[in-house]
C-alpha positions as CSV (number, residue, x, y, z in Angstrom):
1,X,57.9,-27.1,46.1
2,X,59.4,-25.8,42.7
3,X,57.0,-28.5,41.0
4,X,53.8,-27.1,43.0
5,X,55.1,-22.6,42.2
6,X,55.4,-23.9,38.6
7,X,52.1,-25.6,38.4
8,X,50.3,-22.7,40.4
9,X,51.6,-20.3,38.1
10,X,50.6,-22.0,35.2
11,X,47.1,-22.8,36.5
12,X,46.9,-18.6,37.3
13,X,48.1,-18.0,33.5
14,X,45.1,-20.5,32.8
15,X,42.7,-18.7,34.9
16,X,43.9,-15.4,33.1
17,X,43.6,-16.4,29.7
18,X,39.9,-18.1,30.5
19,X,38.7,-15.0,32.6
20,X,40.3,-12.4,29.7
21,X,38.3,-15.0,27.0
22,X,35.1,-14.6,29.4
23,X,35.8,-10.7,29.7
24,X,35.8,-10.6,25.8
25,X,32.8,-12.7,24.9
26,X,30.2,-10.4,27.3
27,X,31.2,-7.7,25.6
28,X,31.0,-8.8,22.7
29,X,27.6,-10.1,23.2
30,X,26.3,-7.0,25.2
31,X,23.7,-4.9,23.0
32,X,25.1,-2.1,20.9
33,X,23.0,0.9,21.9
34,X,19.4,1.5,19.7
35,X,20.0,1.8,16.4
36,X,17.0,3.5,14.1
37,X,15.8,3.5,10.4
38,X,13.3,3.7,8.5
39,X,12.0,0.0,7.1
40,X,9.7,-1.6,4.8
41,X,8.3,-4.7,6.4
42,X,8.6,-7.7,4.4
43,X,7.3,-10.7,6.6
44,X,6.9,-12.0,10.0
45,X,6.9,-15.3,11.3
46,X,5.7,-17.3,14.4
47,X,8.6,-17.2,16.7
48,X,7.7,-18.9,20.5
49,X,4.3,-18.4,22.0
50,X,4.6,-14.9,21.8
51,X,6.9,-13.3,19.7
52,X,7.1,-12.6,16.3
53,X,10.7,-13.1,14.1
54,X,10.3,-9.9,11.3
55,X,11.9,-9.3,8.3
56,X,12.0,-5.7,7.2
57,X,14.1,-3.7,5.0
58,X,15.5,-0.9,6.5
59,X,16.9,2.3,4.4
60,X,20.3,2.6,6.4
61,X,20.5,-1.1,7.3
62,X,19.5,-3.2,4.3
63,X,17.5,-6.4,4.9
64,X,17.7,-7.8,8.4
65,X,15.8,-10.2,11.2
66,X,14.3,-9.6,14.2
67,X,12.5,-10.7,17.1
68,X,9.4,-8.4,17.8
69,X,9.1,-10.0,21.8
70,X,5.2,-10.4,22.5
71,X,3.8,-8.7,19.3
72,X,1.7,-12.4,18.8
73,X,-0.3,-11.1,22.1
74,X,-3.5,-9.6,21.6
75,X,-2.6,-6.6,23.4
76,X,1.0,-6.0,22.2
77,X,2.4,-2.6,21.6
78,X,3.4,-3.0,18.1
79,X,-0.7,-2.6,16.5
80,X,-0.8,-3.0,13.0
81,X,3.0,-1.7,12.5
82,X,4.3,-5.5,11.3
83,X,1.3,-5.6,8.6
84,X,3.3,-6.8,4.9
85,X,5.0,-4.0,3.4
86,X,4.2,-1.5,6.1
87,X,6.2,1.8,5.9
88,X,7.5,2.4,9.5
89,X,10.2,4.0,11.7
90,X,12.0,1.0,13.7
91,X,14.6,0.7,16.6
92,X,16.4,-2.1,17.6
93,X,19.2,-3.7,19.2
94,X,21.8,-5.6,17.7
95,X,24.5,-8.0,19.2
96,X,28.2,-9.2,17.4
97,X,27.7,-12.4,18.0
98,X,24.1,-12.9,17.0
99,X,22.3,-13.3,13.6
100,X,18.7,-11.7,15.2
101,X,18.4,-7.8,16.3
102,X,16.0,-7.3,18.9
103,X,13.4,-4.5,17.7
104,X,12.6,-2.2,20.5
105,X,10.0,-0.3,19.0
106,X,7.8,0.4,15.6
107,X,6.4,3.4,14.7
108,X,3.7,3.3,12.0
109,X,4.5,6.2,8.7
110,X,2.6,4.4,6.2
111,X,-0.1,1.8,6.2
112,X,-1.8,0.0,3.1
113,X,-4.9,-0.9,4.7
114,X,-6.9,-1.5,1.4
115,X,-4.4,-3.6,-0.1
116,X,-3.4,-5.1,3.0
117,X,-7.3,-5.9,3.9
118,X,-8.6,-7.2,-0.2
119,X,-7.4,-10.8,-0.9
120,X,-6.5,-10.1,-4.3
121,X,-4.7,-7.2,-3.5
122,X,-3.1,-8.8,-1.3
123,X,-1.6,-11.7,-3.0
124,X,0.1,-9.3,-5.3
125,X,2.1,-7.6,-2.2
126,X,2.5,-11.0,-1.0
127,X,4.3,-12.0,-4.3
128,X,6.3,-8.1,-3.8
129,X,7.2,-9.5,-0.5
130,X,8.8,-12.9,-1.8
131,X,10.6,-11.3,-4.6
132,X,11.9,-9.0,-2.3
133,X,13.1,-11.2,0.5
134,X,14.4,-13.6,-2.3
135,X,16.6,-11.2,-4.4
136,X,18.0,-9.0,-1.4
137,X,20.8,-9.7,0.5
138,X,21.2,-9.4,3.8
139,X,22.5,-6.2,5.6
140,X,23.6,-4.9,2.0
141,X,21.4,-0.9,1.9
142,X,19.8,-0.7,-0.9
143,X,18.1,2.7,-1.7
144,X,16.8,1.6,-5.2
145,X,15.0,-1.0,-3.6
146,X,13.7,0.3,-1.2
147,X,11.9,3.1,-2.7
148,X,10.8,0.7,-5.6
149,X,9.0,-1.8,-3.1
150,X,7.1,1.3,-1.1
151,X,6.3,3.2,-4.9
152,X,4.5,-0.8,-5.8
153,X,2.8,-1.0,-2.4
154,X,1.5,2.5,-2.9
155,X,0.5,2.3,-5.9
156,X,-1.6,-1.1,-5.5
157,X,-3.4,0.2,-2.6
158,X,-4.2,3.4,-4.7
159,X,-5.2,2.6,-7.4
160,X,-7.0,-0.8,-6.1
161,X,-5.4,-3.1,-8.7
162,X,-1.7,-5.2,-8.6
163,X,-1.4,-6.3,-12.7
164,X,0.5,-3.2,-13.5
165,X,2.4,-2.4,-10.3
166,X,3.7,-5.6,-9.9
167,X,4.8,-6.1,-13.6
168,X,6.8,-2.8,-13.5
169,X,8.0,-4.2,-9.7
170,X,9.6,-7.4,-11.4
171,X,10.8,-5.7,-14.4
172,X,12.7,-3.0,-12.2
173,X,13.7,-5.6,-10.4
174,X,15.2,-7.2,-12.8
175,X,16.8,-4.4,-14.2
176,X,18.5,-3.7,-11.2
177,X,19.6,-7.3,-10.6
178,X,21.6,-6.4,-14.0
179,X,19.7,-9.3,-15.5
180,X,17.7,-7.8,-17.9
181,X,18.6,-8.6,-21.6
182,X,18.2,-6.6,-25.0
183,X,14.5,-6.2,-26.2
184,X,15.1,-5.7,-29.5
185,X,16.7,-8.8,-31.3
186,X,17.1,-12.8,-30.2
187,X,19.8,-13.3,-27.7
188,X,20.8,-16.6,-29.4
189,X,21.1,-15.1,-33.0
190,X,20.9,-11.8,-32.8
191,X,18.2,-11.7,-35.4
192,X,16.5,-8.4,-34.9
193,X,12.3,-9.1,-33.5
194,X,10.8,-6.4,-35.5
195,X,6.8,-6.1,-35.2
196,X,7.1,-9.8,-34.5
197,X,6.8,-11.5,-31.3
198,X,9.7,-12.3,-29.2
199,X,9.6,-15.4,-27.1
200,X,10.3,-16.5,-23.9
201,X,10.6,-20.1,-21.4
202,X,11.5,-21.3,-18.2
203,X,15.3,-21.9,-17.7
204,X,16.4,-19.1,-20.5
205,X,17.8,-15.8,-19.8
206,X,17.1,-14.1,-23.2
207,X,14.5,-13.6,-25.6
208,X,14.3,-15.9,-28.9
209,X,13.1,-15.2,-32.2
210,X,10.6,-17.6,-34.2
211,X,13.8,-19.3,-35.7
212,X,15.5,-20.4,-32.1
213,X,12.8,-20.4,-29.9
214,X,12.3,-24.2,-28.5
215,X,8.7,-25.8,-27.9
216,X,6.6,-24.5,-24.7
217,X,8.0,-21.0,-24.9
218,X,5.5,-18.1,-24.8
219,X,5.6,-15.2,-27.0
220,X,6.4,-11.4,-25.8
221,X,4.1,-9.4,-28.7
222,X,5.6,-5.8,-29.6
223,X,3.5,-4.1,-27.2
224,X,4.7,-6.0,-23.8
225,X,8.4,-5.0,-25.6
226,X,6.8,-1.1,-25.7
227,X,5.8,-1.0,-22.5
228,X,8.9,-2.7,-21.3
229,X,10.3,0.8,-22.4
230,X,7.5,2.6,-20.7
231,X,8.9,1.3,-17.4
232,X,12.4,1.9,-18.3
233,X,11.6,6.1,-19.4
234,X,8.8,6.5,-16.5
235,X,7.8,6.5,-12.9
236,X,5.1,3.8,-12.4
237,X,2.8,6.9,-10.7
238,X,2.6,8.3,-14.1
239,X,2.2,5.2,-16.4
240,X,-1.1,6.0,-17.7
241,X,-3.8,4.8,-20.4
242,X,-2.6,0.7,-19.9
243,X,-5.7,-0.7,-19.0
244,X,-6.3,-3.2,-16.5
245,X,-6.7,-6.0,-18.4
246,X,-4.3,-5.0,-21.0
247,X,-2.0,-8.5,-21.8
248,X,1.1,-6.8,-22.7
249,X,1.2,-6.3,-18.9
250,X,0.9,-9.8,-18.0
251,X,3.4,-10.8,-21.0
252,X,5.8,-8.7,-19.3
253,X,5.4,-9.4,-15.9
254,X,5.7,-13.3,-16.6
255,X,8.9,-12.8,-18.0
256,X,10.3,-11.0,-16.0
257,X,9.3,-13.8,-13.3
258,X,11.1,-16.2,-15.1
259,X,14.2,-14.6,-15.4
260,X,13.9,-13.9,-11.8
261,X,13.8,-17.7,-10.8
262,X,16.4,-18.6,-13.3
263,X,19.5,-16.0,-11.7
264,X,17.9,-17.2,-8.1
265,X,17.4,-20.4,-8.7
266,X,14.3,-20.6,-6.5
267,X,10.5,-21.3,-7.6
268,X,8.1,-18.2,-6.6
269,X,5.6,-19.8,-4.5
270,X,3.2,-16.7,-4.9
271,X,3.0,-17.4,-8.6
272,X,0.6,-20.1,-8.7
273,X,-1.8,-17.4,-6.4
274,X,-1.6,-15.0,-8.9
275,X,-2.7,-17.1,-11.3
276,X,-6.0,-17.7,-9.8
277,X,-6.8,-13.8,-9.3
């Protein structure tokens, strides 16, 4: 009978431990109540037969996943709110134990219809998108960011072109991935460029000067190096007089794409598309 106390005793220890364990993991997996920020959306994805998984940037929150549940319907109540890089108001529920929040609701502020709706356009928020999803960690707020991806989108669905906007998006992006290196004389030498060109490669985080630079790299002429510190002294809004066309824009926007996949290791699929536009 001693055997038989001691063994129901343990099995009831047992039974509290597992039923205290049980206790612990519901609540940690019950939803925390609503949470709401305003968000830039950066993507969404095919997620079931109905549901979308969405990537958005929220102003609070930092970058973060969700599942929007029937938004691939063709009545759903989320409308054109999960459009790419659509300024909206979002709430959604998030667990401990899980890696997706579940989006409640998505109110529209903002919509780029023009740019959203022109291919060309279009391609150049895609390749905003990208960068964006590629250089932003997760769930780590980032107000800089943030209002630099919506002053791009704005401005490419204002003004009806993407050159500019998105070379001053992946030079400020570089910038404030604090991989941005000196304009003004080689990296390797220190020689200073001048009114010569600079140049510029895959795989190098500087700038070179005629002397050091290697074959294949590009050069970066004096006036991609000016209007590098155009974007550094002004608002993108008020960068006026570059004109569409203008290849100190393009200089400077390549370059800064390169250093972008050389700190993040990772091709830029969108970069062949803009190649083509």
């Amino acid at each position: 009978m001693a055997c038989g106390r001691k063994f129901n005793s343990a099995c009831a220890c047992v039974a509290d431990r597992v039923g205290s364990c049980s206790a612990h993991r519901r609540r940690a997996d019950s939803p925390m109540p609503a949470r709401e920020t305003e968000a830039i959306i950066l993507k969404t994805f095919p997620l079931g037969e109905a549901d979308r998984l969405v990537s958005f940037l929220g102003r609070t929150s930092g970058r973060m996943r969700g599942a929007a549940s029937g938004a691939r319907r063709i009545k759903n109540r989320y409308g054109s709110t999960l459009e790419i890089l659509s300024h909206v108001q979002i709430w959604y529920f998030e667990r401990e134990t899980r890696d997706l929040v579940r989006i409640q609701q998505c109110e529209l502020l903002e919509s780029f219809n023009k740019a959203q709706s022109d291919y060309a356009l279009s391609t150049g928020m895609a390749a905003v998108s990208e960068i964006s999803e590629l250089v932003l960690p997760e769930h780590e707020v980032s107000e800089s960011m943030f209002r630099l991806i919506l002053l791009t989108a704005r401005e490419i669905d204002q003004t009806g072109q993407w050159t500019l906007p998105l070379s001053y998006f992946a030079f400020w992006t570089v910038r404030l991935g604090g991989w941005l290196p000196r304009f003004d004389r080689c990296s390797l030498c220190g020689t200073p460029f001048g009114a010569g060109p600079a140049f510029f490669g895959a795989g190098e985080p500087g700038l070179l000067c005629e002397k050091c630079r290697r074959p294949g790299m590009r050069p970066l002429q004096q006036a991609a190096r000016r209007l590098a510190e155009r974007f550094a002294a002004e608002s993108l809004d008020k960068i006026t007089g570059v004109a569409t066309k203008d290849t100190s824009a393009t200089e400077l926007r390549e370059v800064s794409l390169n250093w972008i996949e050389h700190h993040t290791e990772r091709k830029l699929h969108t970069r062949e598309m803009l190649e083509t536009n």
